[in-house]
Phi, psi and omega in degrees: 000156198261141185300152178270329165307343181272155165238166169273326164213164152237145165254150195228100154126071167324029184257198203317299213271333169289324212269336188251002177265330186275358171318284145004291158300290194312337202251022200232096178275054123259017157247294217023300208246033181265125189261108154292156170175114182266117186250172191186157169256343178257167193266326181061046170275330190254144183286075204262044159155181202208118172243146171266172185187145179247138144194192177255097179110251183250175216220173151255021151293330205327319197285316172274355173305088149016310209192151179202133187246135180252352180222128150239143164280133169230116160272098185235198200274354173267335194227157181245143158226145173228129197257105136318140196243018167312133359247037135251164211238112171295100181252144179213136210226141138299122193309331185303316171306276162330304159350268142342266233261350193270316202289318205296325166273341147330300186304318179279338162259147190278017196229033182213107179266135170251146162238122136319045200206159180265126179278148201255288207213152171225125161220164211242113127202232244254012127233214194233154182238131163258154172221129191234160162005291215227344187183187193186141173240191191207159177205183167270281154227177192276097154246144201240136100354274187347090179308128212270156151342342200258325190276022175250352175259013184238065182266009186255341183276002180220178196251170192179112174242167197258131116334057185246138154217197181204142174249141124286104193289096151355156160198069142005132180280308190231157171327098148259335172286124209254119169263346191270329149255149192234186185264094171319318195203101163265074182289027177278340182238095176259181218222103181034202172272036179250171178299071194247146170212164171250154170214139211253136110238124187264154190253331180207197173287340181227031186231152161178140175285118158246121190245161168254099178268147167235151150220092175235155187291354205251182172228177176264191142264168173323310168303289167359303182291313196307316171314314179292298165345272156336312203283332201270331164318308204290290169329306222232307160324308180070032171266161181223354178212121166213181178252155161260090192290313176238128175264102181244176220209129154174165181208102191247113182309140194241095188197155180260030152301113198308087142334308228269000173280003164268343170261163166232229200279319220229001193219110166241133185292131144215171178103228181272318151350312200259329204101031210238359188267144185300080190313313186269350203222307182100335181300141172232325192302288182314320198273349180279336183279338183270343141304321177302318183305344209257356169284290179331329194263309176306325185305302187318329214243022167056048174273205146232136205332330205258353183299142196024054185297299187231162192291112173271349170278001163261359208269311217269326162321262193335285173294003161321302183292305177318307177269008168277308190305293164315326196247332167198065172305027179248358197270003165315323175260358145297292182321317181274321166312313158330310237271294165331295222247049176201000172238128158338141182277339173315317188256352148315274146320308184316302182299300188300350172251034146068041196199028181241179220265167155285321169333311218250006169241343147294322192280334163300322189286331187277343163310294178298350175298094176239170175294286168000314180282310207293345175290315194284341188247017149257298195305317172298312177280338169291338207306000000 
């Protein structure tokens, strides 16, 4: 009889990329008879982030998107821009929500365990060992979430700007909000000459999440976001009384750090763990859906998991922007000014989901042309 403790996989991180992997599997009746088993130290009950995602017409998220938008504003201290985003549509799903609706279909196959425990160690032979907290388990293989240890031990060999911000969910006495358009990027209230913004979504006329984003190599203190915050409510809104309903938090690494040199034969990184978040941009949800499929397609085909996972020419886009970023962080809101108000939202998009033509990625890069791209775009190909 089979150890009960044993899986044909396990996944380590009940977040975006385990959850949407382990969908997956459910939806496959060629794992049918594969015994899953999801480990997490959390319950994932609170709503603790929020992802966005662009696409075009319905989705299979539809049932759970929060809010959906059709216009967006790029704001710098020079341009007003306003992006009709036809024909895609700015979508936003609560991690709770997700969550939720991920345990609740989970729940119903009987070949899918969730565990409630901190994994301590994973070793590799000739299957795989877990060790939690309170027991150990065995798997055939491993998908692990977990950013691995090495990538806190190179910080001078890659490059890495931090993506940190704080939100404030809103809550307003009178109408200040357009719920039919949000803000991508407002750079009139910065933080010295580093790359910092703001970004609006209003959920109704008198609700929205406002956030203070940096994409700097340091990180702040807390009080910091809270200063900007405020300054940027009074100020730039012109709201002077409101309530703070919801507080969110997060910081998403922006680097050209190989991840994906962390799985092995029986361990696939996945999720930030993996490499799977957009190095120049931090958007993830769309790009976790299109690796989990392509896992999924590899499993099938007794592949090994991680095949053609990626792209190297978005590898190599992505460290261009990234040593521009690093090498002179105050050219940010140039560089997104460039990049908004000289381009198609069509090719835009197109490019950040890694899915555009070479036409329409010459025409961006010649968009981005400074001396700044072109040091960064040799020092990249000389590398």
């Amino acid at each position: 009889m089979a150890s009960s403790n044993h899986f044909d996989y396990v996944i380590i991180g009940n977040g975006l990329a385990g959850l949407q992997l382990a969908l997956a599997l459910s939806k496959d009746s060629f794992f049918e008879s594969k015994r899953i088993g999801l480990i997490d130290s959390s319950k994932k009950v609170t709503n603790d982030k929020t992802w966005c995602f662009w696409e075009i017409g319905s989705g299979k998220w539809d049932d759970i998107v929060y809010r959906t938008w059709n216009s967006a504003n790029f704001i710098s201290k020079s341009l007003d821009i306003e992006l009709p985003l036809n024909p895609y549509t700015y979508k936003m799903i609560r991690s709770e929500d997700f969550y939720t609706s991920c345990k609740q279909t989970l729940n119903k196959k009987n070949n899918f365990s969730f565990i409630i425990d901190e994994v301590i160690h994973v070793e590799e032979n000739t299957d795989v060992k877990i060790t939690t907290k309170t027991s150990s388990y065995s798997a055939d293989h491993v998908f692990d979430s977990r950013i691995d240890k090495s990538f806190f031990n190179n910080s001078d060999k890659y490059l890495r700007i931090h993506q940190h911000f704080k939100g404030w969910v809103i809550e307003t006495e009178h109408d200040h909000f357009k719920p039919d358009s949000f803000t991508m990027m407002d750079y009139r209230l910065k933080d010295a000459d580093q790359t910092t913004f703001t970004y609006v979504l209003p959920f109704s006329n008198k609700t929205a999440l406002v956030e203070f984003t940096y994409f700097t190599p340091n990180l702040v203190e807390d009080k910091t976001y809270d200063v900007y915050l405020k300054k940027y409510i009074s100020e730039i809104l012109n709201i002077k009384k409101f309530t703070i309903k919801e507080v969110e938090r997060g910081n998403i690494p922006m680097t050209n750090f190989p991840f994906k040199r962390s799985s092995t034969k029986n361990i696939t990184k996945i999720g930030t763990g993996g490499g799977w978040v957009k190095g120049s941009t931090g958007y993830s949800f769309k790009h976790v859906e299109k690796k989990v499929s392509k896992i999924i397609e590899n499993l099938k085909q007794n592949k090994k998991p991680t095949q053609a996972l990626f792209n190297r020419k978005y590898h190599f886009y992505d460290t261009i922007f990234l040593k521009v970023l690093k090498d002179e962080n105050d050219k940010g809101e140039w560089i997104f000014e460039k990049f908004y108000s000289k381009n198609s939202i069509n090719a835009m998009f197109r490019f950040l989901d890694e899915e555009s033509s070479f036409t329409e990625e010459l025409k961006i890069m010649h968009s981005l042309f400074s001396f700044s791209f072109i040091k960064a775009f040799f020092r990249t190909l000389l590398k």
